[in-house]
Structures are given as C-alpha cells and as structure tokens.
TINUMAR-928260 format. One record per atom (N, C-alpha, C): residue number from 1; atom name; x, y, z; residue in one letter. Coordinates in nm, 4 decimals, padded with zeros to 6 digits, always signed. Layout:
residues N
NODE    k   a        xx        yy        zz  r
NODE  NUM  CA         X         Y         Z  a
...
//
This chain:
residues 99
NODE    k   a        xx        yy        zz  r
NODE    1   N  +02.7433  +02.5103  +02.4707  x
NODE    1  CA  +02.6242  +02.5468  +02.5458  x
NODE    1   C  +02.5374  +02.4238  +02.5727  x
NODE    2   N  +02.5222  +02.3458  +02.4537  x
NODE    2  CA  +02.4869  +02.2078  +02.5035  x
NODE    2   C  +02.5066  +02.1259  +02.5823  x
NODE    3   N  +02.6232  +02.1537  +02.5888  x
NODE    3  CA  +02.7363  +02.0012  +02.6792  x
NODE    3   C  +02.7399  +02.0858  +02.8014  x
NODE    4   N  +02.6184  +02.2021  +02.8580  x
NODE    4  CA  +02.6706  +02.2703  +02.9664  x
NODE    4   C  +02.4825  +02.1755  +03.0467  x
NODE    5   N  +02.4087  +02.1960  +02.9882  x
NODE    5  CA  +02.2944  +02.1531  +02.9934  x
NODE    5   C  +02.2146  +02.0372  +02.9973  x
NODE    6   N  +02.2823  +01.9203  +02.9251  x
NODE    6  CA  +02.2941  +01.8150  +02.8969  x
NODE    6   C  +02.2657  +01.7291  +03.0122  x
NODE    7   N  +02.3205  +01.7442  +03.1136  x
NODE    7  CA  +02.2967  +01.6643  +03.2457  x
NODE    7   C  +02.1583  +01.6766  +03.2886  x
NODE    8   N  +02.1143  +01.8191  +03.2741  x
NODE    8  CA  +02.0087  +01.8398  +03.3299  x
NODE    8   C  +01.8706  +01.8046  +03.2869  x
NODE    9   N  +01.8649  +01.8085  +03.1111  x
NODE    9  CA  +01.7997  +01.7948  +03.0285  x
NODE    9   C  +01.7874  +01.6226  +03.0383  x
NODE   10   N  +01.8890  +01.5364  +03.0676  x
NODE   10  CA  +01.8581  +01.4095  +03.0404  x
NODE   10   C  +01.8102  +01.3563  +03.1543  x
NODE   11   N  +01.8618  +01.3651  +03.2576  x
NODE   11  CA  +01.8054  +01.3692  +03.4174  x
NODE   11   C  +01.6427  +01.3740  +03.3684  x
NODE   12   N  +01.6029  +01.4848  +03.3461  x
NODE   12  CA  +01.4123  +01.5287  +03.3214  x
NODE   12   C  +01.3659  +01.4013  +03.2200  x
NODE   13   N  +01.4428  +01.4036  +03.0890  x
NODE   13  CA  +01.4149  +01.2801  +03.0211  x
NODE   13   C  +01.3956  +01.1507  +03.0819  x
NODE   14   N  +01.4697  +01.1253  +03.1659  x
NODE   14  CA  +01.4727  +00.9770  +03.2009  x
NODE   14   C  +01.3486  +00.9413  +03.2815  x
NODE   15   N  +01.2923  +01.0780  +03.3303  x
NODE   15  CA  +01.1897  +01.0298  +03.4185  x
NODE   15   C  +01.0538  +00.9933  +03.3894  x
NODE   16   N  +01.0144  +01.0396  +03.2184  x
NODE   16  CA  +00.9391  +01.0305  +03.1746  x
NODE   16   C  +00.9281  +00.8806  +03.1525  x
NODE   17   N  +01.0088  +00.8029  +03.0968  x
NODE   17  CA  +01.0368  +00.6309  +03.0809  x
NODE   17   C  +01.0368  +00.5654  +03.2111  x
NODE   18   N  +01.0872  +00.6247  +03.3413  x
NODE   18  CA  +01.0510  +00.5607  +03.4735  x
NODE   18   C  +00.9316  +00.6241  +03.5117  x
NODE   19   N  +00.8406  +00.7088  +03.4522  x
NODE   19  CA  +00.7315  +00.6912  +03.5163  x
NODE   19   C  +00.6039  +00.6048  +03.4456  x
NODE   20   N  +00.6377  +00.5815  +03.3151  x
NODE   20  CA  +00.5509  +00.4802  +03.2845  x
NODE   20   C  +00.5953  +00.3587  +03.2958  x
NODE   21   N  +00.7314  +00.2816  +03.3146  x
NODE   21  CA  +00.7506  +00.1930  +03.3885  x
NODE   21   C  +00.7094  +00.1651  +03.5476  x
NODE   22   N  +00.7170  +00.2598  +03.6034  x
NODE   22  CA  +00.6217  +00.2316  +03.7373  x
NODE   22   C  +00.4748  +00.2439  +03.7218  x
NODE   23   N  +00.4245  +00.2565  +03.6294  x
NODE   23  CA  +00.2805  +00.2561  +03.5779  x
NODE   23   C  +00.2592  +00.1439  +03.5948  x
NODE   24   N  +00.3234  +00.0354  +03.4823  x
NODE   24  CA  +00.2954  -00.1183  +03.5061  x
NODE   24   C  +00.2954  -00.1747  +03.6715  x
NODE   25   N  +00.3929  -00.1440  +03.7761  x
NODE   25  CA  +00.4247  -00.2013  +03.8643  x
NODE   25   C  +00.2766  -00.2187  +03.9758  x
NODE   26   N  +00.3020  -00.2928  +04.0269  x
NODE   26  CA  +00.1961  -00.3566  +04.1440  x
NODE   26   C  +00.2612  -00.2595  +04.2464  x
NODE   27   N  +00.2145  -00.1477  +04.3308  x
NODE   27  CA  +00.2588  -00.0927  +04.3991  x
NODE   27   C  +00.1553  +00.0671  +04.4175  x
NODE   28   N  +00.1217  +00.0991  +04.5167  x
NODE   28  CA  +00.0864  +00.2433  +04.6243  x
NODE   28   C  +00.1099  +00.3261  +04.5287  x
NODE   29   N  +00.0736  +00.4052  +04.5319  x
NODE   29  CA  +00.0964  +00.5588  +04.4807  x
NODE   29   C  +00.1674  +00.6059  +04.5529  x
NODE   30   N  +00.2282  +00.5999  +04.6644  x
NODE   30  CA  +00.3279  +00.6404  +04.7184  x
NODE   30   C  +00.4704  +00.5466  +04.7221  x
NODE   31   N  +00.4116  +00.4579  +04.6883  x
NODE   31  CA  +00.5673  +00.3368  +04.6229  x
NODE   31   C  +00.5990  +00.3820  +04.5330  x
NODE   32   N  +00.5349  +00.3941  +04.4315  x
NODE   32  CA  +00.5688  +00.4750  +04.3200  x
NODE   32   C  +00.6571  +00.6118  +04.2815  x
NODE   33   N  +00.5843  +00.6964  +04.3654  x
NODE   33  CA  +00.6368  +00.8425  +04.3750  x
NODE   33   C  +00.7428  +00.8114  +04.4576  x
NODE   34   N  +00.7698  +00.7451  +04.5491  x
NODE   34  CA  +00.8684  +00.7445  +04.6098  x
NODE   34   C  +01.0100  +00.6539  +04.5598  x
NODE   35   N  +00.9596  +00.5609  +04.4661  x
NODE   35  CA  +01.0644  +00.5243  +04.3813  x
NODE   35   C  +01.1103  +00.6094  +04.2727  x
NODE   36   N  +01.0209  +00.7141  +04.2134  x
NODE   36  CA  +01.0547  +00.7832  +04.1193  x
NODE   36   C  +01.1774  +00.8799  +04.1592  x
NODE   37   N  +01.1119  +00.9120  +04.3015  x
NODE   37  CA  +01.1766  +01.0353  +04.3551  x
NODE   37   C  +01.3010  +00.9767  +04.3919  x
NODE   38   N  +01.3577  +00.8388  +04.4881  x
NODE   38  CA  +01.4721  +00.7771  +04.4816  x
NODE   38   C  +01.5610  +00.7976  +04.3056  x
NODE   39   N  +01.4722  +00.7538  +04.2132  x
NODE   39  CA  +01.5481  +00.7440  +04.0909  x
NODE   39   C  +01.6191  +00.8587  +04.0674  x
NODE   40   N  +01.5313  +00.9915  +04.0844  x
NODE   40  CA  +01.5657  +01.1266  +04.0228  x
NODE   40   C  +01.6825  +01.1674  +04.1685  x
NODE   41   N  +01.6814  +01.1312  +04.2278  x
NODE   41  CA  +01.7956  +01.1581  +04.3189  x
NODE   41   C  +01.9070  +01.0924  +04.3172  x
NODE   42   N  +01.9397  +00.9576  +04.2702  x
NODE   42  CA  +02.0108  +00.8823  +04.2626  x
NODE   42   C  +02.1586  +00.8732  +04.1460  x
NODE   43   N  +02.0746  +01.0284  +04.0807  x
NODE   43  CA  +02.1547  +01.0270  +03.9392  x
NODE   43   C  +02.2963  +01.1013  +03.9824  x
NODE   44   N  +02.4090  +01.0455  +03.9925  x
NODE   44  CA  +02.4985  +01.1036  +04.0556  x
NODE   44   C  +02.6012  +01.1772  +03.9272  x
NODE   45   N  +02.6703  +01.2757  +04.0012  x
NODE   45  CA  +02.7638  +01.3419  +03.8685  x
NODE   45   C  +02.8585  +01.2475  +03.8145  x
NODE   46   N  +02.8343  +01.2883  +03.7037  x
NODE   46  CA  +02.8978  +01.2451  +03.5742  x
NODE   46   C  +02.8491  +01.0793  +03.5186  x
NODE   47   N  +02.7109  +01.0600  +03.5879  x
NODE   47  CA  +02.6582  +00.9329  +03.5359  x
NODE   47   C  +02.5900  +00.9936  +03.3950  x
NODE   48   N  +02.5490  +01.1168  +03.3990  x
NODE   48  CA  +02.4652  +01.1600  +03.2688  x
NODE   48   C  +02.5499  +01.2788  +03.1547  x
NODE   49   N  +02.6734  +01.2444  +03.1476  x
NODE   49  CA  +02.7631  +01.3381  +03.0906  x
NODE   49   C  +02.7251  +01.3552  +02.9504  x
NODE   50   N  +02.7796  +01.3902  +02.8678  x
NODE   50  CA  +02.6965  +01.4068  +02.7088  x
NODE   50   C  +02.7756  +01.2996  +02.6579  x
NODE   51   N  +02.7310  +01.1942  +02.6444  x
NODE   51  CA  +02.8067  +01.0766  +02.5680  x
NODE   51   C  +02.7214  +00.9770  +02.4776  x
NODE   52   N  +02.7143  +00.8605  +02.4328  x
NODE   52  CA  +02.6198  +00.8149  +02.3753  x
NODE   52   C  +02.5777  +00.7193  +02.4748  x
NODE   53   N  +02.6849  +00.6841  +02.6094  x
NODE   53  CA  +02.5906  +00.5861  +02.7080  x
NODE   53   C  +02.4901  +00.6537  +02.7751  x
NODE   54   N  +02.4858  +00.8076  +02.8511  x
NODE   54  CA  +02.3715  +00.8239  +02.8304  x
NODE   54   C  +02.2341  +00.8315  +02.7423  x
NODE   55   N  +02.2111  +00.8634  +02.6481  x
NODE   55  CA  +02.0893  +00.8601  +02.5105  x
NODE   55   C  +02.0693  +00.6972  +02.5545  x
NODE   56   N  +02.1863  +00.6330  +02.5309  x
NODE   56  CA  +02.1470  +00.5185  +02.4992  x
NODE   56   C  +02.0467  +00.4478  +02.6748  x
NODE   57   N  +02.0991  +00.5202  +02.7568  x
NODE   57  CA  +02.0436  +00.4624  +02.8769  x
NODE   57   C  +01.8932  +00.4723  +02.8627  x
NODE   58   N  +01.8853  +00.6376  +02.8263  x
NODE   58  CA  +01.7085  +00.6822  +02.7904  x
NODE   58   C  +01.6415  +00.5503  +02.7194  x
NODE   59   N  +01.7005  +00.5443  +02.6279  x
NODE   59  CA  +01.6455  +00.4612  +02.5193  x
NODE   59   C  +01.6398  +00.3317  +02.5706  x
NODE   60   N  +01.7221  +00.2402  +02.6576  x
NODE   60  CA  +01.6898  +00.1350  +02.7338  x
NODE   60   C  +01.5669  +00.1621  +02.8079  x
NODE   61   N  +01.5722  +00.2282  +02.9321  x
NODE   61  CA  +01.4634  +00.2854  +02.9656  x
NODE   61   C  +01.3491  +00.2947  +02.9108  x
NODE   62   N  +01.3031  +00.3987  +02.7985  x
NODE   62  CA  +01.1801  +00.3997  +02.6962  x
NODE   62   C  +01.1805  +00.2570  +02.6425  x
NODE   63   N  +01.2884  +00.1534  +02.5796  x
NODE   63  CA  +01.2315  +00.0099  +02.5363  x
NODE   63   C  +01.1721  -00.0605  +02.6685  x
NODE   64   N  +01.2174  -00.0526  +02.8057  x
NODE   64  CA  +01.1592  -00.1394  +02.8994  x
NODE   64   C  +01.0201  -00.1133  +02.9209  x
NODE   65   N  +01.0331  +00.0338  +02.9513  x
NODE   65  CA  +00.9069  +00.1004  +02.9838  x
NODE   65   C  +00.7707  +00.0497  +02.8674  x
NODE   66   N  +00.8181  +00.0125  +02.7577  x
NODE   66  CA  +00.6809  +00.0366  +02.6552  x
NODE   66   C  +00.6519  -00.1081  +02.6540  x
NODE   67   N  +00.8076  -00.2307  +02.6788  x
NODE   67  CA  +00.7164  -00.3344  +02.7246  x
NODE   67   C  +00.6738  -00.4029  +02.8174  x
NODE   68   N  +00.6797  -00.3123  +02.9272  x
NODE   68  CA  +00.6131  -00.3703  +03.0105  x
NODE   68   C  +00.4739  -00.3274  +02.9979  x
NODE   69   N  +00.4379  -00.1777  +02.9589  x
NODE   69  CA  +00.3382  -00.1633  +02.9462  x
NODE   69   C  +00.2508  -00.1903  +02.8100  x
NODE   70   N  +00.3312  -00.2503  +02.7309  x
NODE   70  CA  +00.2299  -00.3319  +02.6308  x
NODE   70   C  +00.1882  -00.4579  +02.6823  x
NODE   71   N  +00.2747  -00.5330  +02.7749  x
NODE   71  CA  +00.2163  -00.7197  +02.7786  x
NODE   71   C  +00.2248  -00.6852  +02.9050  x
NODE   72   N  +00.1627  -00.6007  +02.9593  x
NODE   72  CA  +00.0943  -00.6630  +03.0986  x
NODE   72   C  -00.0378  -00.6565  +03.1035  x
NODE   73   N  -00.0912  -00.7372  +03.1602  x
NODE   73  CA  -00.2672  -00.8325  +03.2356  x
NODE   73   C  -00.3153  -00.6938  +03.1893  x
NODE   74   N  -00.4278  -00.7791  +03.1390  x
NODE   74  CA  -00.5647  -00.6740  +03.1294  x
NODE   74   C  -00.6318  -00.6604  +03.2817  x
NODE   75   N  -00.6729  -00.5031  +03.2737  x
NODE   75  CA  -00.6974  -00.4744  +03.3929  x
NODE   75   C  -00.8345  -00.5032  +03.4033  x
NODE   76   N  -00.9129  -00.6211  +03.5163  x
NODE   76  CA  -01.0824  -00.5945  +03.5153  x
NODE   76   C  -01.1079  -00.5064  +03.6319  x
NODE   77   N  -01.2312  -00.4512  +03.5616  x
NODE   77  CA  -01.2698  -00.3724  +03.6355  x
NODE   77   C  -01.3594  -00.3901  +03.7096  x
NODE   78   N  -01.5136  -00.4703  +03.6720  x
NODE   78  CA  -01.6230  -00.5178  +03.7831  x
NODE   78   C  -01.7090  -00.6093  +03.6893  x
NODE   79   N  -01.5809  -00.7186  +03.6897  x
NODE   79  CA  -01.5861  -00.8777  +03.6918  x
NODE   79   C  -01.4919  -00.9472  +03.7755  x
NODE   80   N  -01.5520  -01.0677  +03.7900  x
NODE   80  CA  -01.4717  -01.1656  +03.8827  x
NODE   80   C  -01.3743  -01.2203  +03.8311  x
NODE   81   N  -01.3678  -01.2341  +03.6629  x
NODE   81  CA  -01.2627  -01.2816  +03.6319  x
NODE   81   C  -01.2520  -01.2190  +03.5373  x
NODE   82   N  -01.1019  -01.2687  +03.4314  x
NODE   82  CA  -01.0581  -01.2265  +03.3284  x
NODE   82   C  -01.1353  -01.2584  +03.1958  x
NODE   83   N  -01.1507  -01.1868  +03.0634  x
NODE   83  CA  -01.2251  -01.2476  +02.9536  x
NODE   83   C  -01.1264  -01.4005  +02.9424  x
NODE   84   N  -01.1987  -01.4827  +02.9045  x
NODE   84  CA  -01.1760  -01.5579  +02.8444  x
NODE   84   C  -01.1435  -01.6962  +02.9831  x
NODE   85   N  -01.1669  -01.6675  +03.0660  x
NODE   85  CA  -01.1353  -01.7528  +03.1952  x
NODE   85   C  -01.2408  -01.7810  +03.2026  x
NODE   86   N  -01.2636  -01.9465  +03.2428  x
NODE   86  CA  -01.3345  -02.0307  +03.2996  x
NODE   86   C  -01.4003  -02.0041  +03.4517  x
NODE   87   N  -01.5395  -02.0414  +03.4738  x
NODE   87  CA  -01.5984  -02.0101  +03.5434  x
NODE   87   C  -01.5460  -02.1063  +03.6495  x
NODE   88   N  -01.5389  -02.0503  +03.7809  x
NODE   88  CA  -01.5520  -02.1696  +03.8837  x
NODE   88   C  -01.6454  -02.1863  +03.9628  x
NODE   89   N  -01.6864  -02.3179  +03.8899  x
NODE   89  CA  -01.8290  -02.4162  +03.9648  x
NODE   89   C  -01.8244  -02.4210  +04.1126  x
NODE   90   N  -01.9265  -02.4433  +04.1765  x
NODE   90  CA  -01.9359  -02.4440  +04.2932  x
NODE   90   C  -01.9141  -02.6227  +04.3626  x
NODE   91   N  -01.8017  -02.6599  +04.4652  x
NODE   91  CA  -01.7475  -02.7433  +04.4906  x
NODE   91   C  -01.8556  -02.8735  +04.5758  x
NODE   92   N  -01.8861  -03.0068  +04.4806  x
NODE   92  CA  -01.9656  -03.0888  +04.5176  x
NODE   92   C  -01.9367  -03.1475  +04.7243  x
NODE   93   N  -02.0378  -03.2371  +04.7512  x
NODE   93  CA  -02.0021  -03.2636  +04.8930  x
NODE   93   C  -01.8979  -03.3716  +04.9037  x
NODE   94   N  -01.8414  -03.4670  +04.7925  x
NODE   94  CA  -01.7196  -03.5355  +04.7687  x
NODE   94   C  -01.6070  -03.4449  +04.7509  x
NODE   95   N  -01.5872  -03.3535  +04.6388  x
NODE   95  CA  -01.4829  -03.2442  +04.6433  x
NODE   95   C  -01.4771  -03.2155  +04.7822  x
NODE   96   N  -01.5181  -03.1475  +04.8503  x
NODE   96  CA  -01.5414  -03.0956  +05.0071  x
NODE   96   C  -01.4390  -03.1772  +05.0647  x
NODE   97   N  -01.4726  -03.3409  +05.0735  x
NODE   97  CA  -01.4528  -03.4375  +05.1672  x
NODE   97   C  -01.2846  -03.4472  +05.0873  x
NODE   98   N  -01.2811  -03.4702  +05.0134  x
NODE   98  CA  -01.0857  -03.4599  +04.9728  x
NODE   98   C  -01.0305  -03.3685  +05.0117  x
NODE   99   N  -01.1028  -03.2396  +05.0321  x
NODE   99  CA  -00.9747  -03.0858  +05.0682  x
NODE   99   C  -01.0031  -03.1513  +05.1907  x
//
C-alpha cells in the first residue's frame, strides 16, 4: 500500500525544500511560482519510485535549501547600507577631476 503511494507523497515532499530554496533566490514572485510549478511538473515516472535515491534526493534538497537560506545577505530594510559597512563620503573636486 505504500509502494502504491510513494510517488505521490514524495513529489508533495520535495516541494516543500524547493520552496524555501527559491525563498533565497533573487527573483519575481512569479519566477518563483513559476519555477516551482516547472519543478512539480517535471517529475517524470519512475524518477520518484520507492527506493533510497529518492529520500535521499529530498534530503539533498532540504540540505541545499537550509543553506542557502542560512548564509545568505542580511536583508536591509530602510538603510542605505549594510550593518557594519562603511559610509561613503562625499567625492572631493580632485576625486571628480580623475573619474
């Protein structure tokens, strides 16, 4: 009864790890959804059969997904720059004359 279900059940799984991997990504809300929706269509028969390369795919998936979204850029919100970044001075009339 498992091994009848299995496809379907991991298919739903996988999308949970590609959707917080497209969390991190620089991209539309409709880049997004529309890559998700490519992904969840893309899963062709017998790529998700009950074996251990699927689990193990999930589980690639969930490791990418968590680091991208642990080490990516802090997001600012209404500052000009990042903590810890240097201010940029305003450019003398010699600076000027070199650019």
């Amino acid at each position: 009864e498992v091994i009848r279900w299995w496809p379907t059940v991991l298919q739903l799984a996988l999308l949970a790890p590609m959707a917080l991997l497209l969390k991190s990504v620089r991209a539309t809300w409709r880049g997004k959804w529309t890559a998700l929706f490519v992904f969840a269509l893309s899963g062709w028969v017998g790529q998700d059969y009950f074996s251990p390369q699927g689990f193990t795919y999930l589980l690639y998936l969930l490791f990418v997904a968590l680091l991208l979204a642990w080490f990516r850029a802090p997001r600012v919100l209404w500052a000009d720059r990042r903590p810890g970044e240097a201010e940029v001075l305003p450019s003398g009339r010699g600076a000027r004359g070199v650019l």
